[in-house]
C-alpha positions in Angstrom: 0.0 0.0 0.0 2.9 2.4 0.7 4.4 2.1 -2.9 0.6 2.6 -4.4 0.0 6.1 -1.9 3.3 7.7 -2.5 5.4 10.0 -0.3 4.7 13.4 0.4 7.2 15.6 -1.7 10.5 16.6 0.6 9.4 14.3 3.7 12.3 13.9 4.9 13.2 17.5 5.1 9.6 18.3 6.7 10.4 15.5 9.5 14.3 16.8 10.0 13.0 20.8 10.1 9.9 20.0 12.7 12.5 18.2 14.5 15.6 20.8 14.7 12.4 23.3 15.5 11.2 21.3 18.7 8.0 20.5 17.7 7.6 17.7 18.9 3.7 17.6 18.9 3.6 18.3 15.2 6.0 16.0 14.1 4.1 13.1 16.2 0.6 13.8 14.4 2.5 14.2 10.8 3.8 10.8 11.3 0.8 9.4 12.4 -1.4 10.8 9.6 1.2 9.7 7.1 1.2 6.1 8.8 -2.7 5.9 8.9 -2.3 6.8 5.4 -0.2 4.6 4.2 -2.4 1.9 5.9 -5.1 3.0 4.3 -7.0 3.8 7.4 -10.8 5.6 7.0 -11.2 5.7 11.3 -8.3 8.1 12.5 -6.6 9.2 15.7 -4.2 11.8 13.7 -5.7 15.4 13.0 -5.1 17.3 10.0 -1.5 19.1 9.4 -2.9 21.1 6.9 -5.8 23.7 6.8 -7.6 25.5 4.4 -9.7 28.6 6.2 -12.2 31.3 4.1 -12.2 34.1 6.1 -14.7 35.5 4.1 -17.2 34.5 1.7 -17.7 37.5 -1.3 -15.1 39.6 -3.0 -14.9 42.5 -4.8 -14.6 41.0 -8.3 -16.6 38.6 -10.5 -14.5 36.4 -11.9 -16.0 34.3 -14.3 -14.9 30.5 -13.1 -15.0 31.4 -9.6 -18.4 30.6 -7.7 -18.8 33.9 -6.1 -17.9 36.1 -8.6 -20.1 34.1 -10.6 -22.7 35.2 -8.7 -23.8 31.5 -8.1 -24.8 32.1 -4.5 -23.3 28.3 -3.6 -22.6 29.0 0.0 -23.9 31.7 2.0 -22.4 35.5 2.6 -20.5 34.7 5.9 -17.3 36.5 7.3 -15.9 34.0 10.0 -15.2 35.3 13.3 -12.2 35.9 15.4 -14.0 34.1 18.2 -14.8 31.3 16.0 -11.5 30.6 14.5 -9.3 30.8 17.7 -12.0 27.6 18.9 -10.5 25.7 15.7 -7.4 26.8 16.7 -7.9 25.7 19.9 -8.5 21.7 18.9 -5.9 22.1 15.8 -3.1 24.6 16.3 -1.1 22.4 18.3 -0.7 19.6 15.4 -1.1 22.4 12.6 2.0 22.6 10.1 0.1 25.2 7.7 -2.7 27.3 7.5 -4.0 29.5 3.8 -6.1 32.1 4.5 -8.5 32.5 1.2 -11.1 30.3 -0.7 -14.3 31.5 -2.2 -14.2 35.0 -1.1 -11.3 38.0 -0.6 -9.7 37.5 3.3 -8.7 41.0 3.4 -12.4 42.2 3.7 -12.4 40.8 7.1 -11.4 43.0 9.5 -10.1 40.0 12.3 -7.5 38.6 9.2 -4.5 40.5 11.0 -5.5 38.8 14.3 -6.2 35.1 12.9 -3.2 35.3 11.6 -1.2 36.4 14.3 -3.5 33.5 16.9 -1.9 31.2 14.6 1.2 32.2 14.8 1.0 31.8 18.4 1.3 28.0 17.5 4.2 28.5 15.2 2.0 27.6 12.0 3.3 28.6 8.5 0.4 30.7 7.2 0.1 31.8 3.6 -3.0 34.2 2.5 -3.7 34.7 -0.6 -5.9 38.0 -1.9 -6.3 40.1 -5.1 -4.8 43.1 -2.8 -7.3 45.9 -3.9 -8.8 46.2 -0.1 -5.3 47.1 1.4 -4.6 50.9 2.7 -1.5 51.7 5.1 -2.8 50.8 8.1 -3.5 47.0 6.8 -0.4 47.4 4.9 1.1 47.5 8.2 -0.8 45.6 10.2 -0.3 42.1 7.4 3.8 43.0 8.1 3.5 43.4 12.1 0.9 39.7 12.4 3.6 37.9 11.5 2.2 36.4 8.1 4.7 34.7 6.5 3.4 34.4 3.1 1.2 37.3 1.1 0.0 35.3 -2.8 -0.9 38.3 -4.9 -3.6 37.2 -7.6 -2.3 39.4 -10.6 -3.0 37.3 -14.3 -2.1 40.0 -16.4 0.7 42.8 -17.2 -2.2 45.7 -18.4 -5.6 46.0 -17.7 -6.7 44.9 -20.7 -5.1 41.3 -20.0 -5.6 41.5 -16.2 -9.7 42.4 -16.7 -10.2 39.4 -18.6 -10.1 37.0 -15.5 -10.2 39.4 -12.6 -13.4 41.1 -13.2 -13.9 44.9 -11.9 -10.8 44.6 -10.8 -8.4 47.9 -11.1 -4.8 46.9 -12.5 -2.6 50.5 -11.7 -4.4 50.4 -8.1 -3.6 46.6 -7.1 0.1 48.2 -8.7 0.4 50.9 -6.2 -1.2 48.8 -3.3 1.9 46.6 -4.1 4.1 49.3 -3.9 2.8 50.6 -0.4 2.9 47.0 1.3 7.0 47.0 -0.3 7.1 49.9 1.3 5.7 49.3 4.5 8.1 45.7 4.9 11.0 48.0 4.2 10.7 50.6 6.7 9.4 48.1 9.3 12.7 46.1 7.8 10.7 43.0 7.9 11.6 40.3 5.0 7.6 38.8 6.2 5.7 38.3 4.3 7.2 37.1 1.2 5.4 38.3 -1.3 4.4 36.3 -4.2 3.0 37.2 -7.5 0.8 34.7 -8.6 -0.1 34.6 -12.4 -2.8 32.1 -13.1 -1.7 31.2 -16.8 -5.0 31.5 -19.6 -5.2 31.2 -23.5 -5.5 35.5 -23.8 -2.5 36.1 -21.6 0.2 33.5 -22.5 2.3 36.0 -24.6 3.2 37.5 -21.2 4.4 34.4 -19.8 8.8 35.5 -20.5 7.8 38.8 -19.2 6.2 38.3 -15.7 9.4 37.5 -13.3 11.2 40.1 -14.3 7.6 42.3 -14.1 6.6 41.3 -10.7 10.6 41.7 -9.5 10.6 45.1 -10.3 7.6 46.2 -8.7 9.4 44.5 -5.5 7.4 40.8 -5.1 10.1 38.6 -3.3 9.0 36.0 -6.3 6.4 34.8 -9.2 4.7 32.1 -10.5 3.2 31.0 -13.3 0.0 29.0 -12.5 -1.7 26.5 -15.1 -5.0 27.5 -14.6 -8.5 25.7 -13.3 -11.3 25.6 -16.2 -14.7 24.6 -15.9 -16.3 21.6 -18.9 -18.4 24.1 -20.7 -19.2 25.1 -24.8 -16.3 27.4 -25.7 -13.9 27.0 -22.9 -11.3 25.1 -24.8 -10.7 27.9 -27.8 -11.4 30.7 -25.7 -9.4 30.2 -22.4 -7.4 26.7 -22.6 -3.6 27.9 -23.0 -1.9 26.8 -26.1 1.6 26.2 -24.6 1.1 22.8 -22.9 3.3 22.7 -20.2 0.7 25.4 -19.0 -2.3 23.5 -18.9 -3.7 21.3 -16.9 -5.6 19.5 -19.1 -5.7 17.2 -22.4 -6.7 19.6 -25.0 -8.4 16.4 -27.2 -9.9 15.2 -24.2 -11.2 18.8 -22.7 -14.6 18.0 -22.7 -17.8 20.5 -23.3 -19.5 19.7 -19.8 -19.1 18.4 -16.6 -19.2 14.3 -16.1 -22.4 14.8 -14.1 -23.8 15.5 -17.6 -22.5 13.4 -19.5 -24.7 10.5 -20.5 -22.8 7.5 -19.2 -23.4 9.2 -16.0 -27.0 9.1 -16.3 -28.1 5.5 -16.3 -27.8 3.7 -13.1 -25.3 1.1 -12.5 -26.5 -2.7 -12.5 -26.5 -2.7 -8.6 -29.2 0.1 -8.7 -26.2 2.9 -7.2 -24.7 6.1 -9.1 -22.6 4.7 -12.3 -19.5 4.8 -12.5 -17.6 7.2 -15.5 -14.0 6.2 -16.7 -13.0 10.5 -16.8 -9.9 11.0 -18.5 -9.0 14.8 -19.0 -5.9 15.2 -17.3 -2.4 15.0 -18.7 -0.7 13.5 -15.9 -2.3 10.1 -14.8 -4.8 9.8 -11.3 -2.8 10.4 -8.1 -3.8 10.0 -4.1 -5.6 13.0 -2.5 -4.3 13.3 0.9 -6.6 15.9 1.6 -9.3 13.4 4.1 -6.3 12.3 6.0 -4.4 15.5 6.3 -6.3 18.3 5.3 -9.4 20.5 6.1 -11.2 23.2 5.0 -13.2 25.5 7.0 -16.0 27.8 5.7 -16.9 31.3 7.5 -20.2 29.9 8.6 -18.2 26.8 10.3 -19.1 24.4 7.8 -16.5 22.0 7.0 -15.6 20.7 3.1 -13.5 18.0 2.6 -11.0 19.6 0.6 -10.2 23.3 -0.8 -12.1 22.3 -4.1 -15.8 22.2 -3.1 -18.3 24.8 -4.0 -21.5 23.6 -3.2 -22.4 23.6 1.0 -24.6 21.0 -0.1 -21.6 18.3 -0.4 -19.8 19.5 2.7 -18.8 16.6 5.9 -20.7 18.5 8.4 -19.9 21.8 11.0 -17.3 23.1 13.4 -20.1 23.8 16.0 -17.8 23.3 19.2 -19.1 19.6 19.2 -16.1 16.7 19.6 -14.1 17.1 17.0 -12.6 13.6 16.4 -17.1 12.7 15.8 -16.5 15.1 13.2 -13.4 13.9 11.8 -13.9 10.2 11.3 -18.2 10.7 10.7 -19.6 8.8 7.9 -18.8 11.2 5.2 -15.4 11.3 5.9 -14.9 7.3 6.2 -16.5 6.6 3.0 -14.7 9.6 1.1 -11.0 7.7 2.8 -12.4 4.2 1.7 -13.2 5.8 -2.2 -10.5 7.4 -2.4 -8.0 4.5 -1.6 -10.0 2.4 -4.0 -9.7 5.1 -6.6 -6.0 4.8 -6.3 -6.0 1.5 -6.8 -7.9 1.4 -10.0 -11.0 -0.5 -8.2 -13.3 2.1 -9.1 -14.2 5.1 -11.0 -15.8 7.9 -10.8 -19.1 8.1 -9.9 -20.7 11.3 -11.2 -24.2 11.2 -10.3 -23.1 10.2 -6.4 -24.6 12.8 -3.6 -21.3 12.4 -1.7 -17.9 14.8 -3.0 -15.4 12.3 -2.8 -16.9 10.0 -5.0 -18.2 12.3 -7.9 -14.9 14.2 -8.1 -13.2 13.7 -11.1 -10.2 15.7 -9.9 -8.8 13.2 -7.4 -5.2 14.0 -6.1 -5.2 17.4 -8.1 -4.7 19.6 -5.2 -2.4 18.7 -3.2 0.2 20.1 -0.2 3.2 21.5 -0.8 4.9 23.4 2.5 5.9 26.5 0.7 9.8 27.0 0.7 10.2 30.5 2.9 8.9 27.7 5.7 12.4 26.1 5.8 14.1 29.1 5.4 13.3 30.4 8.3 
């Protein structure tokens, strides 16, 4: 089973750096989550190393593939509170490697961000957030230096407003530009090399020419680093000519497999298998073959309202695992929802089963098994 699930990328260096650091509580639960893994355990005694939290649930901008700017109204208008997240913090930060501030909505329009992020420093977690930086004015320009955030991801796909519109919807190119320049500013004269300051540029059909240009772009305007980011796209009529990049080491995806809906449409999906459950769909429209998602053994993701999804990639509220509501939570952590996501997704990996499109649980009619996975960023070891 070991050989089948794989090794999380630089494991050794994780276990040799939690151990030089003393922490010694951390280190115990990573190797037990890795060992329940590799057993292919579905009831648990570890807790989760990694944790996505949405501070907030709406943003400024209406980006088309993105639920909220969508306008889809998937999960409700929430900010979470500070009173709320130190309770997580309080079952999790002790056995917490890593925490990202962001999912559906923009963190910086909550107010507490500054203080969840210094709580969580409190228990030495990395913490990365990740925002399209047109809410920041001096005083949370100095407040994200003084938390002690370690790691600011800038959302910037574009190098004019013309290319940067297309995705980021609304947004305002020359403003997120000078916001950039006051947060440089403010980490010099506080002579603070936190946060590191990535420019993220999420890599699309309409801005690929920019592609040589962007490191040297984002290094001038003072981000400690950039990356170039194969892009997420949804199975719709047009997607493939209009946004799919052409370069291929830039997608994601199999451009003569990039299908024109979702497999919950498709008609395979449709008919019910001969033992009268969901049926199974063989979905092929990744380059790189299936991989294990580690995310039900190692991960969790926390919505502002205190619902809890079982990875970073849900939309829907309706195919969340259950709530943070202050209840026990190891109930919550190995309920039924989470034991039969483990057990599909260990079958999965073994080529046992497929997907199962028309399913009511999220494990089972993802198609994007093992697509998003953890990867401690490197400032962490640097430190």
């Amino acid at each position: 089973m070991t050989g089948l699930l794989g090794r999380l990328p630089g494991e050794a260096r994780l276990i040799e750096t939690l151990r030089k650091r003393g922490l010694w509580r951390k280190l115990a639960n990573y190797l037990l989550v890795e060992s329940e893994l590799a057993m292919g355990r579905t009831r648990l005694l570890g807790k989760p190393y990694w944790m996505t939290v949405d501070p907030a649930s709406f943003c400024q901008l209406r980006c088309p593939f993105c639920p909220t700017g969508a306008g889809r109204n998937v999960r409700p208008k929430a900010r979470m509170s500070l009173e709320s997240f130190e309770r997580i913090l309080r079952d999790l930060g002790p056995t917490l490697i890593h925490i990202d501030f962001m999912n559906w909505g923009e963190p910086l329009l909550n107010a507490d961000i500054y203080s969840m992020v210094a709580a969580a420093k409190r228990f030495k977690i990395d913490s990365m957030l990740s925002t399209n930086l047109l809410a920041l004015d001096r005083d949370s320009a100095e407040r994200m230096v003084d938390c002690g955030l370690d790691r600011v991801t800038l959302s910037i796909d574009g190098l004019t407003q013309e290319t940067y519109e297309k995705y980021r919807v609304g947004g305002d190119f020359s403003r997120v530009l000078e916001n950039l320049r006051l947060l440089v500013e403010t980490k010099r004269a506080k002579c603070s090399r936190t946060p590191h300051i990535v420019w993220q540029f999420l890599v699309f059909k309409h801005n690929e020419h920019e592609i040589e240009r962007v490191r040297e772009f984002a290094l001038s305007r003072g981000a400690d680093e950039a990356g170039l980011t194969p892009a997420c796209l949804p199975f719709r009529p047009g997607i493939r000519d209009e946004w799919l990049p052409t370069r291929r080491e830039y997608s994601l995806y199999d451009p003569e497999n990039f299908p024109e809906s979702p497999p919950w449409h498709w008609k395979e999906a449709q008919a019910p298998a001969q033992d009268g459950g969901p049926a199974s769909v063989k979905v092929e429209v990744y380059k790189e073959p299936r991989a294990l998602c580690r995310w039900p053994w190692a991960g969790i993701t926390v919505n502002p309202d205190g619902s809890v999804s079982p990875c970073c990639s849900v939309e829907e509220k309706e195919y969340d695992f259950g709530s943070y509501d202050g209840r026990s939570f190891r109930s919550l952590w190995n309920n039924e929802a989470y034991r039969r996501g483990r057990a599909h997704i260990l079958r999965y990996a073994a080529r046992a089963v497929e997907t199962l499109p028309s399913s009511s649980h999220a494990c089972e009619r993802c198609f994007s098994i093992g697509r998003s996975g953890f990867q401690i960023p490197h400032t962490w070891y640097a430190q």
